[in-house]
Structures are given as structure tokens and as C-alpha cells.
Backbone bond lengths (Angstrom), bond angles and torsions (degrees), N, CA, C in turn:
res aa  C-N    CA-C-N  psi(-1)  N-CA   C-N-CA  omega(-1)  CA-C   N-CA-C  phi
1 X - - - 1.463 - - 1.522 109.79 -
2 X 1.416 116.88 143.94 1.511 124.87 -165.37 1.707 88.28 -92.28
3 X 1.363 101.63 175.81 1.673 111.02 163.03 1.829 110.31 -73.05
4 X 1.220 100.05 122.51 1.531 92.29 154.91 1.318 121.74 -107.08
5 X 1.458 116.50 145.73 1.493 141.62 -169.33 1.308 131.13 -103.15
6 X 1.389 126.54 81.68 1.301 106.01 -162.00 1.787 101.69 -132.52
7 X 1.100 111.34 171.02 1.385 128.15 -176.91 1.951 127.68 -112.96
8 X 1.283 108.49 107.98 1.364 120.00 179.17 1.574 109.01 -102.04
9 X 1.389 107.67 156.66 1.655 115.73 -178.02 1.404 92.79 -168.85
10 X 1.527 87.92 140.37 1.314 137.24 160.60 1.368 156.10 -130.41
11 X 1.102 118.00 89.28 1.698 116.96 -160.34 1.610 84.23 68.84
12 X 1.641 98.74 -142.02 1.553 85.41 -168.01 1.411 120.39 -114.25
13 X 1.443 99.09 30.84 1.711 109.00 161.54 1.524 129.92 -93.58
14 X 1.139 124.60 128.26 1.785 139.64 -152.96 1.467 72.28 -120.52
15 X 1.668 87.56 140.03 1.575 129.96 176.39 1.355 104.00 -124.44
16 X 1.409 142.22 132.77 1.076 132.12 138.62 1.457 121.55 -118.95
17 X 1.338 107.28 144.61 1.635 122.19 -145.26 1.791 95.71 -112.81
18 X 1.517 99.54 119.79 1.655 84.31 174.67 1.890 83.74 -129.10
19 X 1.940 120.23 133.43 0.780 100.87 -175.88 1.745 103.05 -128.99
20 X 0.873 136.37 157.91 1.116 133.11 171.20 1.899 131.18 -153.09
21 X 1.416 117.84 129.92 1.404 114.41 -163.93 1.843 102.75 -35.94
22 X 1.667 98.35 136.54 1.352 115.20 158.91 1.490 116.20 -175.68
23 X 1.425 119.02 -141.78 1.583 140.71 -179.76 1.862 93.96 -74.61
24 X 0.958 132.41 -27.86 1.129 115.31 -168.47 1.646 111.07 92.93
25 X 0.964 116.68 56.60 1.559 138.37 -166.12 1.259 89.63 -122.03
26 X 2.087 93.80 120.73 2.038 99.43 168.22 1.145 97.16 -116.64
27 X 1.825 121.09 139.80 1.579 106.57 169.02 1.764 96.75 -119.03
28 X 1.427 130.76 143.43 1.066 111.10 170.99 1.497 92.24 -134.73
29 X 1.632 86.18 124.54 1.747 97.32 162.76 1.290 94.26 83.55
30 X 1.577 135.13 21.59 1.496 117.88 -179.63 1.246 99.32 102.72
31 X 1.225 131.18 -36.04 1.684 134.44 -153.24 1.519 128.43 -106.71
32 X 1.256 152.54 133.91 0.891 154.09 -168.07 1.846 97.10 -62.63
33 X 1.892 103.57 150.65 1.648 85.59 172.38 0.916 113.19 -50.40
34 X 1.891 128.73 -76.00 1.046 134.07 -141.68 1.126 112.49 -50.16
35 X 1.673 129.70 -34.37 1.612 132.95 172.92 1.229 117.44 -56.37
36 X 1.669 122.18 -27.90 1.390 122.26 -154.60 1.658 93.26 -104.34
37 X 1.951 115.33 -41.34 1.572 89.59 172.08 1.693 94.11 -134.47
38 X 1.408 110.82 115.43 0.946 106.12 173.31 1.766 135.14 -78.01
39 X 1.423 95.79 4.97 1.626 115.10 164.16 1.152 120.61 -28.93
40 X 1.298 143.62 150.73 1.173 138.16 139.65 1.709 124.64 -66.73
41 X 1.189 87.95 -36.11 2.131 99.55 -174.87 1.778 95.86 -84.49
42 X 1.448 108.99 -31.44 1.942 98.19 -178.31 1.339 105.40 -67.22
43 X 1.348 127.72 -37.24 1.293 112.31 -175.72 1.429 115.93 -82.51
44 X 1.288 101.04 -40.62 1.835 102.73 173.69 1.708 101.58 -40.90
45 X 1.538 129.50 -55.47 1.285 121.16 164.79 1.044 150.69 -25.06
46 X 1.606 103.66 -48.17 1.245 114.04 142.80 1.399 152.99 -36.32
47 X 1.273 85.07 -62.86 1.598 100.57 177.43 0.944 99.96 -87.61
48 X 1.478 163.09 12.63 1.231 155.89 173.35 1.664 109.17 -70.93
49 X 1.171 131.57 -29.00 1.291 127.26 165.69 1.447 131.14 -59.20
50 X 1.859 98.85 -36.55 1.078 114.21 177.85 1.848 118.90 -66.11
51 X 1.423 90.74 -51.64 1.492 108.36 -174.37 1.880 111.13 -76.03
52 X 1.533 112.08 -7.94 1.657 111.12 140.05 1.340 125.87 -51.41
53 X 1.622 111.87 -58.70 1.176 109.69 -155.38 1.938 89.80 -98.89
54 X 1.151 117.74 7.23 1.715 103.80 -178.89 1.708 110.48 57.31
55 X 1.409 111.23 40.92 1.539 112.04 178.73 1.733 91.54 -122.32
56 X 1.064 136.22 24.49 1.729 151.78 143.25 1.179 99.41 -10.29
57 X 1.715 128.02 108.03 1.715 105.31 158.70 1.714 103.65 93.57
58 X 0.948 113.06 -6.25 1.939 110.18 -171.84 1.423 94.29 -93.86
59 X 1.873 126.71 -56.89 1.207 119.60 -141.38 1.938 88.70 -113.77
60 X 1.561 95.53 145.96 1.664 108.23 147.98 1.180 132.64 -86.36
61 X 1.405 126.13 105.69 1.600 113.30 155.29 1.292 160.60 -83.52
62 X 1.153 126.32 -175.66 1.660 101.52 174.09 1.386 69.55 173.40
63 X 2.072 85.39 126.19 1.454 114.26 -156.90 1.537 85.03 -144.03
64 X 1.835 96.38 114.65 1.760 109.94 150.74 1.249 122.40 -86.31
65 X 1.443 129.03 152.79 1.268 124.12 -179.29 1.185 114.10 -173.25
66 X 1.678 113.57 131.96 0.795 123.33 -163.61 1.741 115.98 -129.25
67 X 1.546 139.39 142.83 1.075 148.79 156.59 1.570 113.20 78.56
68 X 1.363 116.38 141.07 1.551 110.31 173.32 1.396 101.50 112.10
69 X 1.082 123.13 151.78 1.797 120.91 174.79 1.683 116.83 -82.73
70 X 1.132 124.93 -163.85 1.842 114.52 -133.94 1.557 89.71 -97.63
71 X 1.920 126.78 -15.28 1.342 100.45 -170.48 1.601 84.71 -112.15
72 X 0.885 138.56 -3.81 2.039 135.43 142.08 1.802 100.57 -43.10
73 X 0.934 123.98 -64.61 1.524 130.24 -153.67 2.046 90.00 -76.23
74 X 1.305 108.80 -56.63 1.698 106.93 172.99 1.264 107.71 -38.13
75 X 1.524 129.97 -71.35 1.339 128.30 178.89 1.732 125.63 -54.17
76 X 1.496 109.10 -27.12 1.094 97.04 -176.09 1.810 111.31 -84.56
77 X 1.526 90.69 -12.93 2.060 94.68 170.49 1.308 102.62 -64.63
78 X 1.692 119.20 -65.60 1.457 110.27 175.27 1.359 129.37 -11.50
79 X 1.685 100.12 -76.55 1.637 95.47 -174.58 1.438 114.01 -68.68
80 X 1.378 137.46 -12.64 1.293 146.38 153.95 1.977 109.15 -29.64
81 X 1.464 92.95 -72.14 1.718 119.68 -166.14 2.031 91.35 -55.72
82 X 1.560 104.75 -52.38 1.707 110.88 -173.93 1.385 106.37 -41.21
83 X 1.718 117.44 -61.62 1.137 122.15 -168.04 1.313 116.54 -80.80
84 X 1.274 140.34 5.83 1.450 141.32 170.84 1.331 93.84 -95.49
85 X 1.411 129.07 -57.04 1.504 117.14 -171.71 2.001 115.55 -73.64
86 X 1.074 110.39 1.17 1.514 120.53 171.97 1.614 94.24 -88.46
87 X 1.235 151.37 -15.61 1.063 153.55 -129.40 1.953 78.78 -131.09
88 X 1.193 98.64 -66.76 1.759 98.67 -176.03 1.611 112.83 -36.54
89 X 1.298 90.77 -67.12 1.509 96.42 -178.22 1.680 108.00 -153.08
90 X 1.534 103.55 126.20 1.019 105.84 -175.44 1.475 131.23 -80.63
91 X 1.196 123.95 51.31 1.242 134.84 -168.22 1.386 118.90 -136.30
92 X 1.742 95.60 -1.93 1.388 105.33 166.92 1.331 120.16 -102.94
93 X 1.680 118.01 -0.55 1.428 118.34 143.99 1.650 135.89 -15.92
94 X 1.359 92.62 -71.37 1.465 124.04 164.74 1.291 98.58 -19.82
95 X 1.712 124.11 -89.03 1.528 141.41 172.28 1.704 120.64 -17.26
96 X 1.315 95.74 -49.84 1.442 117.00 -149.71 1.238 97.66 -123.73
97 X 1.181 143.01 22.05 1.810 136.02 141.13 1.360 119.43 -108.01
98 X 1.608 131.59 -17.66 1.236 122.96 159.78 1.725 118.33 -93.14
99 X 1.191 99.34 18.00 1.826 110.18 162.57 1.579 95.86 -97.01
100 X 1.191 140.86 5.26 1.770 127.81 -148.67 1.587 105.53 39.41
101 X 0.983 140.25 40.16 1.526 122.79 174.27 1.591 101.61 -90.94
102 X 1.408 118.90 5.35 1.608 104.33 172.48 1.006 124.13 -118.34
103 X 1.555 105.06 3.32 1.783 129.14 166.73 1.493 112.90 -49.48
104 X 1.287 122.06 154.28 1.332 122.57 164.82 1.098 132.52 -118.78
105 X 1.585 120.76 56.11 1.389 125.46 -144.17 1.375 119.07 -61.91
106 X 1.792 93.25 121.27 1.782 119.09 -167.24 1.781 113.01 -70.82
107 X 1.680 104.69 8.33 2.149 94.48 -172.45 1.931 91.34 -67.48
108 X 0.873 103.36 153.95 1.007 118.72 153.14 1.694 113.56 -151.20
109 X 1.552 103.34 171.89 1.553 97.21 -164.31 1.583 102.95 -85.16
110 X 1.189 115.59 142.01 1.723 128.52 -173.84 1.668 100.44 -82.47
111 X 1.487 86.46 136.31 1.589 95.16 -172.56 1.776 125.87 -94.59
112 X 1.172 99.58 122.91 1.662 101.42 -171.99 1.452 120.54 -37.54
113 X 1.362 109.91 125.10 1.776 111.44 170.08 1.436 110.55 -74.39
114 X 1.324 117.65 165.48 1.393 136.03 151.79 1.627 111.66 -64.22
115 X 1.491 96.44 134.81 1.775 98.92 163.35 1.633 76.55 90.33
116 X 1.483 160.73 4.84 1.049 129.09 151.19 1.380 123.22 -135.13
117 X 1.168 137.40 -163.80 1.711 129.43 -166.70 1.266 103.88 -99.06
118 X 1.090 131.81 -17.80 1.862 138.13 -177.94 1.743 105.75 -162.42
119 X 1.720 89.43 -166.45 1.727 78.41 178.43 1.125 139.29 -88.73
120 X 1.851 110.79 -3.17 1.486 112.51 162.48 1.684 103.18 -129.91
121 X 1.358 118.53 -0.69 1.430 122.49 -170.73 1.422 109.91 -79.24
122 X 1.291 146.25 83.85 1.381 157.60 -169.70 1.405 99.02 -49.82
123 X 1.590 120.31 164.90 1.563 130.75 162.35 2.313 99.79 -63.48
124 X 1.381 83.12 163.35 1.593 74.07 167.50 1.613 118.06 -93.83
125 X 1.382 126.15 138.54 1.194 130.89 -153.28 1.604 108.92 -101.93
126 X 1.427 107.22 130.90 1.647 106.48 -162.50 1.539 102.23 -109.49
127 X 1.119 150.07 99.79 1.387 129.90 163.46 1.185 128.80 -86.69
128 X 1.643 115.94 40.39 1.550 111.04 157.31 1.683 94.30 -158.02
């Protein structure tokens, strides 16, 4: 099996997922998981794709990532890890589209207007 390459996003952190058969070794950013999120719920995130489809321990990764804070960058590995292993074999779709793990969730943060203090928080209004 070659490396597969795929791309996750979130808010405005980009994941890119390069995965390839092994021990089940994640490095992100150079770094071992546990160094990079020492969370309990970030890593459960992680591996949550894996432990859908029961492919735990099969694949190696090595995950770049860039921008957004640490549970933006968690989610955007997710859909990263979803779409490389839909790529393996497509029968783990099934698993992993009625969890949303193949969604690409569109919030992003709303951008402040002019003439007010944020993006829906107005100046305070004086009438005298």
C-alpha cells in the first residue's frame, strides 16, 4: 500500500493526513500524539475513526497541521483520518457517515462589521 494523502478542515485549521500501513504510530507536527495533545477527549478524537471501523493499530500516520486552536486542529485530523480510510476501503463509509465523521463542518467565526464593537455586539446606544 502507497501513502495516502488527504485533507481535513476545521474552522480555520488544515490537517493534512499522510497515512500508511504499520504499528499504528501518529506523529503530528514532528511529535508523538500524546506530546502534541495531551487531552484525554483529543486523543479519544482521534482514534475514534479508527475504533469505528476496528482498523486500531493497522495504519501509520504523520499528520501536518496548521492554524486554529487544539480542538479545531483535533477535528480537522478526524475528518483527515475518515477520508484516508474511506479511500482504503470503501466499506467503512457505512461506519463513519452516520457518526458525521465525513461532514465538513462549515461554522466558521462571523466577521466583525464596521460601526460596531464585534460581529453582532453593537456600540452602546445613548439617546440623550
Amino acid at each position: 500500500m502507497e501513502v495516502i494523502h488527504t485533507i481535513g478542515r476545521r474552522k480555520t485549521a488544515v490537517a493534512r493526513v499522510y497515512m500508511s500501513e504499520g504499528k499504528g504510530e501518529i506523529t503530528i507536527n514532528n511529535k508523538a500524539l500524546d506530546a502534541y495533545f495531551p487531552s484525554a477527549t483529543h486523543k479519544y478524537k482521534v482514534n475514534q475513526p479508527f475504533t469505528l471501523t476496528d482498523t486500531l493499530g493497522k495504519y501509520n500516520l504523520n499528520v501536518s497541521v496548521t492554524g486554529g486552536g487544539p480542538t479545531g486542529q483535533v477535528e480537522a485530523i478526524r475528518l483527515g483520518i475518515s477520508r484516508a480510510l474511506c479511500t482504503v476501503d470503501e466499506e467503512h463509509r457505512s461506519a463513519l457517515k452516520p457518526e458525521g465523521l465525513l461532514t465538513r463542518d462549515p461554522r466558521m467565526v462571523e466577521r466583525k462589521k464596521f460601526g460596531q464593537k464585534k460581529a453582532r455586539k453593537k456600540f452602546q446606544f445613548s439617546k440623550r
